[in-house]
MARMI-552648 format. One line per field, with one value per residue (C-alpha): x, y, z; residue in one letter; residue number from 1. Coordinates in pm, 1 decimal. Layout:
x	c(X / ...)
y	c(Y / ...)
z	c(Z / ...)
aa	c(a / ...)
i	c(NUM / ...)
END
This chain:
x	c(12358.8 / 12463.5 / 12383.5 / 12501.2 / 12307.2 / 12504.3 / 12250.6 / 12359.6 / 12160.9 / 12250.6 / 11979.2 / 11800.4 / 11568.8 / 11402.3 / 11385.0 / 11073.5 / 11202.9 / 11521.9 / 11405.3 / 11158.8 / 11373.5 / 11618.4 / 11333.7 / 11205.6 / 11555.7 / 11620.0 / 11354.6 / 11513.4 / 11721.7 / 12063.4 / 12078.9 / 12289.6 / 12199.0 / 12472.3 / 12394.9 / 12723.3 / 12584.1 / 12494.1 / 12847.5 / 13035.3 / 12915.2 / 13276.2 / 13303.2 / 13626.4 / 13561.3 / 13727.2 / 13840.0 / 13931.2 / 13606.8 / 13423.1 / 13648.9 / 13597.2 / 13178.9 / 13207.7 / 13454.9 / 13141.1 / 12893.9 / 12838.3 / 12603.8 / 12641.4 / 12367.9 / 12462.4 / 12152.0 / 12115.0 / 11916.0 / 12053.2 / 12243.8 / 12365.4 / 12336.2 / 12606.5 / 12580.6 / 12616.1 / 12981.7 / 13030.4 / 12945.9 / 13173.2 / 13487.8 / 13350.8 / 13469.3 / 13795.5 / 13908.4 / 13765.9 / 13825.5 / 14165.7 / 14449.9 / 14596.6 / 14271.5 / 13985.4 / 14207.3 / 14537.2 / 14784.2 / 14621.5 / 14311.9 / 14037.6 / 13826.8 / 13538.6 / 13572.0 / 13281.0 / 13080.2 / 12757.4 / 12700.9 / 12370.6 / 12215.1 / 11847.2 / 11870.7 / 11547.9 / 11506.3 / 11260.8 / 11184.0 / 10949.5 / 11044.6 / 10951.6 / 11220.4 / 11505.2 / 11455.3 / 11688.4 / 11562.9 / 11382.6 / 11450.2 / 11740.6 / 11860.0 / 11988.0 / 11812.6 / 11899.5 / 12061.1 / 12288.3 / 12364.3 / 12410.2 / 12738.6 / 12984.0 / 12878.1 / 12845.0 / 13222.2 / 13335.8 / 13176.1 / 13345.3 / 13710.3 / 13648.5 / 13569.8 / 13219.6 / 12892.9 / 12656.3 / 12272.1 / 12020.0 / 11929.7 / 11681.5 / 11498.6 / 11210.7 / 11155.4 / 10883.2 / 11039.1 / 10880.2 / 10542.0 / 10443.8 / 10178.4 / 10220.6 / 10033.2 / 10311.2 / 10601.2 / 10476.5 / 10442.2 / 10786.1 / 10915.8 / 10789.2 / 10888.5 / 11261.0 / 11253.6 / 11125.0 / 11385.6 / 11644.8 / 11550.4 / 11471.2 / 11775.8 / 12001.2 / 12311.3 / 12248.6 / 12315.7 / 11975.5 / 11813.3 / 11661.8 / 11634.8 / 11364.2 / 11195.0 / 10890.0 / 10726.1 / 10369.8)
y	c(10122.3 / 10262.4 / 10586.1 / 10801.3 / 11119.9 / 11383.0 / 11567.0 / 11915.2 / 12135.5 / 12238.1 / 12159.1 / 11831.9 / 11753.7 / 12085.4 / 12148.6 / 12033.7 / 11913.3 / 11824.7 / 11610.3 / 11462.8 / 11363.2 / 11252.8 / 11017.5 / 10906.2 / 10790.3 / 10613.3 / 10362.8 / 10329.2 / 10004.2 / 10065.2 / 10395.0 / 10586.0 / 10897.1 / 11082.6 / 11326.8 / 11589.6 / 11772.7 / 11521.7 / 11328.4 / 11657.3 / 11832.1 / 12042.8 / 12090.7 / 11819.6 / 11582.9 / 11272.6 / 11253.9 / 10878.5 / 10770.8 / 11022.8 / 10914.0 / 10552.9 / 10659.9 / 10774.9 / 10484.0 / 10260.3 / 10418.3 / 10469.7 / 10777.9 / 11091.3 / 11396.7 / 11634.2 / 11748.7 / 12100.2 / 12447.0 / 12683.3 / 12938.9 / 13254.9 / 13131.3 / 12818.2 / 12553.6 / 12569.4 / 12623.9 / 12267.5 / 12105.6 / 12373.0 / 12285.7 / 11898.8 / 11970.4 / 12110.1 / 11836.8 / 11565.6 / 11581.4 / 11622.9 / 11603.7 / 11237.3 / 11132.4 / 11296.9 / 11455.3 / 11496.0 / 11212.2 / 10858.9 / 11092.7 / 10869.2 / 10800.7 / 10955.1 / 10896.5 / 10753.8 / 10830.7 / 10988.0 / 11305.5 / 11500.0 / 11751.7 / 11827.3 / 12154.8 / 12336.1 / 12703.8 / 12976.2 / 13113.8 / 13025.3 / 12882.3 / 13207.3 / 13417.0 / 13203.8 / 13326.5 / 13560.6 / 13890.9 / 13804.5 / 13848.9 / 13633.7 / 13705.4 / 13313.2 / 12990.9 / 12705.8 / 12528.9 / 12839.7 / 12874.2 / 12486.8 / 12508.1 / 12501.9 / 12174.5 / 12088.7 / 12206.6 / 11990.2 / 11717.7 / 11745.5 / 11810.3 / 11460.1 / 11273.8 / 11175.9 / 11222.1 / 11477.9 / 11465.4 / 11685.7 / 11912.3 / 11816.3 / 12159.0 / 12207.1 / 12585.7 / 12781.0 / 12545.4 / 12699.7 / 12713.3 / 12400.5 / 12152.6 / 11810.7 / 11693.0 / 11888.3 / 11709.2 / 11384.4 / 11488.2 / 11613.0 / 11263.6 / 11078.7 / 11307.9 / 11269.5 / 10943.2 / 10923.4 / 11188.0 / 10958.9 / 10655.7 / 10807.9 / 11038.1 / 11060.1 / 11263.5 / 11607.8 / 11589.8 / 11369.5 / 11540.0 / 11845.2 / 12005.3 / 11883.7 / 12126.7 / 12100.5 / 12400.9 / 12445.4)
z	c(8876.5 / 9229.0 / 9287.4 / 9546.9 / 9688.7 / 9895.3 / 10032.8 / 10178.2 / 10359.5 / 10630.3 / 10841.6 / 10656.1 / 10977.5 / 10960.5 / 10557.2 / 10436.9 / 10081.1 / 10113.3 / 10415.5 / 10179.9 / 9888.7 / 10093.9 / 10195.0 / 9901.5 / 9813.8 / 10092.6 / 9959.3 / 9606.7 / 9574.3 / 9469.3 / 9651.8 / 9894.6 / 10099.3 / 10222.4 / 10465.8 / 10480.8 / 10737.1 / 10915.6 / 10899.8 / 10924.5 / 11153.8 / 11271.3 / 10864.2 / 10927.7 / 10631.4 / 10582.0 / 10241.9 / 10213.0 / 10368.7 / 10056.8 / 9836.3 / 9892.1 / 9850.6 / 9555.7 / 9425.0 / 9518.6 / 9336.2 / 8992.2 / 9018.4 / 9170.1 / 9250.4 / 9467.5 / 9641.8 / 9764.0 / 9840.1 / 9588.1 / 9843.1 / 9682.8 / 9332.2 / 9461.6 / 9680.3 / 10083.7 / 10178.8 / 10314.4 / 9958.0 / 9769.0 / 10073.7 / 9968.8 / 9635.2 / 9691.3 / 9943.4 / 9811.1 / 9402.5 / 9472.9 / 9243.1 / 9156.8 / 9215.0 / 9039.9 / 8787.9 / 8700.0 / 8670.8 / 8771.8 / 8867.1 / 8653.1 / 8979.6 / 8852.2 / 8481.6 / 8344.9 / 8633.3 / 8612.2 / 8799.0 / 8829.4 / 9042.3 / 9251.3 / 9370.0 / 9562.5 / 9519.3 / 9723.3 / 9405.9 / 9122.8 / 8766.6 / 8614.2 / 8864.2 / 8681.4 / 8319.1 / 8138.8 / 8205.8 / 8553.3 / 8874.5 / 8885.9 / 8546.3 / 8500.9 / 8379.1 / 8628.4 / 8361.3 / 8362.3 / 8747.6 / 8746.0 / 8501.9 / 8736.0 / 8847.6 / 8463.4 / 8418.5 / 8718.5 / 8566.1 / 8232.5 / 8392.0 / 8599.2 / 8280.4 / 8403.9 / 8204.3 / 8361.9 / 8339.6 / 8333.8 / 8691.0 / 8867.5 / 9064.8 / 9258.2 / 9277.2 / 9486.8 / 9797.7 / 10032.0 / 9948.2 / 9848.2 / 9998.8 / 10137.6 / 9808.6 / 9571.5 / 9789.3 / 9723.5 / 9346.6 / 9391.2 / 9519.7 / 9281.2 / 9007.1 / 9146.8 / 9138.1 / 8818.6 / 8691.7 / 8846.4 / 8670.0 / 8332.9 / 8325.0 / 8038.9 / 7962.7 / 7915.3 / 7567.5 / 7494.1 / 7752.2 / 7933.5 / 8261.0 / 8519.7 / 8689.1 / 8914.3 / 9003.1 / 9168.4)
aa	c(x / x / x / x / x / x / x / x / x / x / x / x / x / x / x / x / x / x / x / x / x / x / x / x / x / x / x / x / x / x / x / x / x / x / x / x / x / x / x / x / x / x / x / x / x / x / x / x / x / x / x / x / x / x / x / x / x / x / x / x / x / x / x / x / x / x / x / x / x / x / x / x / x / x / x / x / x / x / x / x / x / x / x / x / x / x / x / x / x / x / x / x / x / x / x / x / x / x / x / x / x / x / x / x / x / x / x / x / x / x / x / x / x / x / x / x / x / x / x / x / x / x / x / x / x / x / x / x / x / x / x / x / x / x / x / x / x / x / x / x / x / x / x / x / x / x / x / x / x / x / x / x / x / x / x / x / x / x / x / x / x / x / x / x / x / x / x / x / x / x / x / x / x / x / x / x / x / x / x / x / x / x / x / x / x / x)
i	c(1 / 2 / 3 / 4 / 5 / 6 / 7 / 8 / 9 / 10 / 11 / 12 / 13 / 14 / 15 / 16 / 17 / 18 / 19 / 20 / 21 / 22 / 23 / 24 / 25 / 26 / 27 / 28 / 29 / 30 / 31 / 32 / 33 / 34 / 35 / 36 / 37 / 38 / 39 / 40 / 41 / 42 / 43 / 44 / 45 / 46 / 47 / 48 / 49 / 50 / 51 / 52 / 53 / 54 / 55 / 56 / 57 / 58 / 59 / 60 / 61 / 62 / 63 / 64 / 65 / 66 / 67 / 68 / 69 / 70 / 71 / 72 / 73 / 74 / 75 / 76 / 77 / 78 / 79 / 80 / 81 / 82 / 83 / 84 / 85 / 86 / 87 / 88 / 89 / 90 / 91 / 92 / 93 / 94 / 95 / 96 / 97 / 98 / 99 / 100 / 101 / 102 / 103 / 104 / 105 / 106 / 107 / 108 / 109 / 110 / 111 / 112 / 113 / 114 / 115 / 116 / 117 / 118 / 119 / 120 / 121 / 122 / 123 / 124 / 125 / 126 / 127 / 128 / 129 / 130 / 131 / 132 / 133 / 134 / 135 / 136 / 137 / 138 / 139 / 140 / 141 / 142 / 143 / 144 / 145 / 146 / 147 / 148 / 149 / 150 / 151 / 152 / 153 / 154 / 155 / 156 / 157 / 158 / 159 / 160 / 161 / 162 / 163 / 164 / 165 / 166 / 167 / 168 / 169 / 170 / 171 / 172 / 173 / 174 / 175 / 176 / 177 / 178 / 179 / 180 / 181 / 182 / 183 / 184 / 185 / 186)
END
């Protein structure tokens, strides 16, 4: 199985996880990293060179910071030029059915702050479901997320474990209906 990784933060060289998973992925056979920052710098993306990506590949994670309870604004202008109509949906839009499409989000806050009743009211699970519901409209399967929280306080030693456990997740994932969120918190 292919598997593509859009990675999107906005600044990959100088985030300490994102930079890492990106990484670790790098290594994995079978496996893309798209840096969207990196290729789009002016914000100008070219939609038949993503489009062609993700016709390559047969998994998708989008790979993000959690900004605002979303994803950073390049991803989210990603989405609306790039699943376009007549091709990810619509008439003769079956690009991406079938397709698998996941998520590995890192958050500043701990597990515990994304409870219902915390400090940011909402399980990931739940702040995830618009990805979920694009997933579902595109006719691909979507697998459990994949989030490191507490990003910015973890050790070199936690980042490895973080790595591997992506990895791991990526390997062993299933469709969310046989299987649960990932989360790594230290």
């Amino acid at each position: 199985m292919k598997t593509l990784i859009i990675a999107a933060h906005p600044n990959l060289a100088y985030s300490r996880i994102n930079r890492a998973l990106t990484e670790a992925m790098r290594e994995q056979p079978d496996t893309t990293v798209h840096a969207l920052y990196e290729a789009y710098p002016d914000h100008r993306i070219d939609t038949d060179r993503e489009q062609d990506l993700l016709d390559s590949h047969d998994r998708i994670i989008f790979q993000y910071p959690l900004y605002w309870y979303s994803t950073p604004p390049l991803l989210k202008t990603w989405f609306d030029e790039v699943l376009a109509y007549g091709w990810a949906f619509g008439p003769g839009g079956e690009h991406l059915k079938g397709k698998e499409i996941g998520i590995a989000i890192s958050t500043a806050g701990t597990a515990d702050s994304y409870q219902p009743g915390s400090y940011n009211l909402f399980t990931i699970r739940d702040i995830a479901k618009p990805v979920e519901a694009l997933a579902n409209y595109v006719s691909a399967h979507y697998l459990p997320p994949f989030a490191i929280h507490n990003a910015n306080h973890l050790t070199d030693e936690q980042i490895a474990e973080a790595q591997a456990a992506y990895v791991k997740h990526l390997a062993d994932s299933r469709h969310v209906k046989t299987a649960g969120l990932i989360t790594i918190n230290k």
